[in-house]
C-alpha positions in Angstrom: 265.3 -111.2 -170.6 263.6 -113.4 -173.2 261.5 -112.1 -176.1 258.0 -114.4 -174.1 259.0 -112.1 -171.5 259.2 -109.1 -173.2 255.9 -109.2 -175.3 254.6 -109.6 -172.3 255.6 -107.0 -169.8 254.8 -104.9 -173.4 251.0 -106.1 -172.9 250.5 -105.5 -169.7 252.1 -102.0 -170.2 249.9 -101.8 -173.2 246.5 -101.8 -170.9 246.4 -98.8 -169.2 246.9 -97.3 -172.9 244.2 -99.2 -173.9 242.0 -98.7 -171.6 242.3 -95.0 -171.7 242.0 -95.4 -175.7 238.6 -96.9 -175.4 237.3 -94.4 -173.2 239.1 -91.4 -175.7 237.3 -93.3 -178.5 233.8 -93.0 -176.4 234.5 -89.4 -176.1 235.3 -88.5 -179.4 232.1 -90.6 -180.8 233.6 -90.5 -184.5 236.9 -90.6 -184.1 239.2 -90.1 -187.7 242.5 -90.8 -188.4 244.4 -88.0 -187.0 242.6 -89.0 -183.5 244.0 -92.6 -184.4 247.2 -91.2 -184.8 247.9 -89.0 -182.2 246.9 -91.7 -179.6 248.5 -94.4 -181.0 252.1 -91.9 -181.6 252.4 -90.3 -178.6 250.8 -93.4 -176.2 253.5 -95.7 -178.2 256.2 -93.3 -178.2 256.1 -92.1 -174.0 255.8 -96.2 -173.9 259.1 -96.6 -175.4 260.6 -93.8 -173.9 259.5 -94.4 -170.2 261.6 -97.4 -169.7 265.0 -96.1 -171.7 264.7 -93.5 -168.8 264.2 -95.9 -166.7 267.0 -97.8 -167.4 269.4 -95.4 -167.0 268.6 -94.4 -163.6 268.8 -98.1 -162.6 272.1 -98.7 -164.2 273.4 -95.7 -162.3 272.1 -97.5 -159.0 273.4 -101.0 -159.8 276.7 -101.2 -158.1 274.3 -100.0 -155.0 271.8 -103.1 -154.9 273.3 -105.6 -157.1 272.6 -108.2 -154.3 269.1 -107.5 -154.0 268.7 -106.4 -157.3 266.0 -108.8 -158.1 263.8 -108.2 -155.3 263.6 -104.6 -156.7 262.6 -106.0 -159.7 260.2 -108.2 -158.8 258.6 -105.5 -155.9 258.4 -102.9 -158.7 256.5 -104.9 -161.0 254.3 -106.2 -158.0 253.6 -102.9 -157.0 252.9 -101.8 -160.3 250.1 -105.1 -161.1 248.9 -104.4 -157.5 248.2 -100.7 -158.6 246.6 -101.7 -162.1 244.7 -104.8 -160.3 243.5 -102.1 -157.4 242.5 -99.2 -159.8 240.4 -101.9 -161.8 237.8 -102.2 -159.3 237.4 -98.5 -159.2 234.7 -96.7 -161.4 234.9 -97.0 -164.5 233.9 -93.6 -165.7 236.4 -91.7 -167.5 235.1 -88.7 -169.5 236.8 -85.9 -171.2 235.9 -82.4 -170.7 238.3 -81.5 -174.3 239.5 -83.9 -177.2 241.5 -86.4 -175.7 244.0 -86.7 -178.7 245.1 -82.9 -178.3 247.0 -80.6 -176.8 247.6 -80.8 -172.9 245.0 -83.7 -172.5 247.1 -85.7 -174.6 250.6 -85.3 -173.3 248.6 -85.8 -169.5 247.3 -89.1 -170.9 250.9 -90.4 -172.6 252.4 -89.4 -169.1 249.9 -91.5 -166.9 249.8 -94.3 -169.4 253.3 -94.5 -169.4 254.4 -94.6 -165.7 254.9 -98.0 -165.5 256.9 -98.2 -168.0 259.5 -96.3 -166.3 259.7 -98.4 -163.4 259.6 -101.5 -165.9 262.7 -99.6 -167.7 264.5 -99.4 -163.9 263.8 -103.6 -163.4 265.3 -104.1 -166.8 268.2 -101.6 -166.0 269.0 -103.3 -162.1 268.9 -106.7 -163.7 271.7 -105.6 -166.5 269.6 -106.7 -169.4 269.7 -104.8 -172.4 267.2 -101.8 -172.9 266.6 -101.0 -177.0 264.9 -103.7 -178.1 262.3 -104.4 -174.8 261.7 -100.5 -175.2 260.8 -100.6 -179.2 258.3 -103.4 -178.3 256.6 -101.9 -176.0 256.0 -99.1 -177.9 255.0 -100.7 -181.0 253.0 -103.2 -178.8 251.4 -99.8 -177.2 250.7 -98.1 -180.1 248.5 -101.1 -181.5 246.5 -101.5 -178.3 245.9 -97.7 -178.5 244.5 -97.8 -182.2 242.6 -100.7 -181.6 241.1 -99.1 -178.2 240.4 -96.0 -180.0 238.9 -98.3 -182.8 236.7 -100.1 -180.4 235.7 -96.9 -178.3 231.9 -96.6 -177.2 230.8 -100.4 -178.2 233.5 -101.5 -176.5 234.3 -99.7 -173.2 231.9 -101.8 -170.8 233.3 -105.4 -171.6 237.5 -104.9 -172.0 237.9 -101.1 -169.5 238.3 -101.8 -166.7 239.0 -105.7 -167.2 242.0 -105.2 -169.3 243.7 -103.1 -166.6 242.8 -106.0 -164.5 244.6 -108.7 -166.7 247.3 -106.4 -167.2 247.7 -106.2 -163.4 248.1 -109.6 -163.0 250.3 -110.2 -165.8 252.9 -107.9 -164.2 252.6 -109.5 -160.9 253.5 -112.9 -162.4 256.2 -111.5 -164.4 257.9 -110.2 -161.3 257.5 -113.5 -159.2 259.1 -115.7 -162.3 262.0 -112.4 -162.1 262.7 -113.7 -158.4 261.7 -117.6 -158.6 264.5 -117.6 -161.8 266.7 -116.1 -159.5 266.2 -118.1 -156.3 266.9 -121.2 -158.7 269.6 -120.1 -160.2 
């Protein structure tokens, strides 16, 4: 998988974090840098470890669907944009009860952010292409969009929440047809 490819698969991952970032940064009204931190650590760090998991469930199924190995690929990342793209045009009213950058909340929030990735992380692991570096940049790539949600919080959460999910959706499900039209060709 090339590095265009990569980055990204890494910003598409990036939105749901991102989005969820803004809305934490709403909530928290002033947030400092431990809330920057927090986000940005754990959001980043369940991002890179998502699809390292990932990938080693899907190199233990490989010798089971090497022939179709690219149409998982590509259905996983459709699936995944088509869920992004869908939940986009829902409401787009998140609210915390609690600060968002602790405790349970924010190990909820790194989990749900990071879902995708592990389905990225069994593409990557069907189609025999290497995990360690894709998986560092989407975590650093994550960890950016979460400090710069969080930074953009309240004056920001009607013009990029729910359209960055959007993007992100669609992103994905381009990825995963040029996953299956590189195949087709050869």
């Amino acid at each position: 998988m090339d590095y265009y490819s990569i980055i990204i698969i890494a910003v598409a991952l990036a939105m749901d974090a991102f989005s969820v970032s803004i809305s934490a940064g709403a909530a928290i009204g002033n947030p400092g840098p431990r809330h920057y931190f927090r986000l940005a650590f754990h959001f980043g760090l369940f991002q890179f470890m998502m699809p390292v998991i990932g990938y080693l469930g899907g190199m233990y199924l490989e010798g089971f669907i090497r022939d179709f190995d690219h149409w998982i690929a590509g259905a996983l990342l459709w699936i995944i944009g088509g869920k992004m793209l869908k939940e986009s045009f829902g409401s787009d009213e998140k609210k915390f009860e609690t600060d968002p950058s602790r405790g349970i909340s924010l190990i909820m929030l790194s989990v749900a952010t990071s879902i995708d990735a592990l389905a990225v992380g069994i593409s990557i692991g069907v189609l025999n292409n290497p995990i360690l570096v894709p998986s560092v940049i989407i975590g650093i790539v994550c960890s950016i969009f979460s400090a710069v949600g969080v930074a953009l919080g309240k004056k920001a959460a009607d013009i990029f929440g729910k359209k960055a999910e959007a993007v992100g959706g669609v992103m994905l499900i381009i990825i995963g047809i040029k996953i299956l039209f590189e195949h087709l060709t050869g």
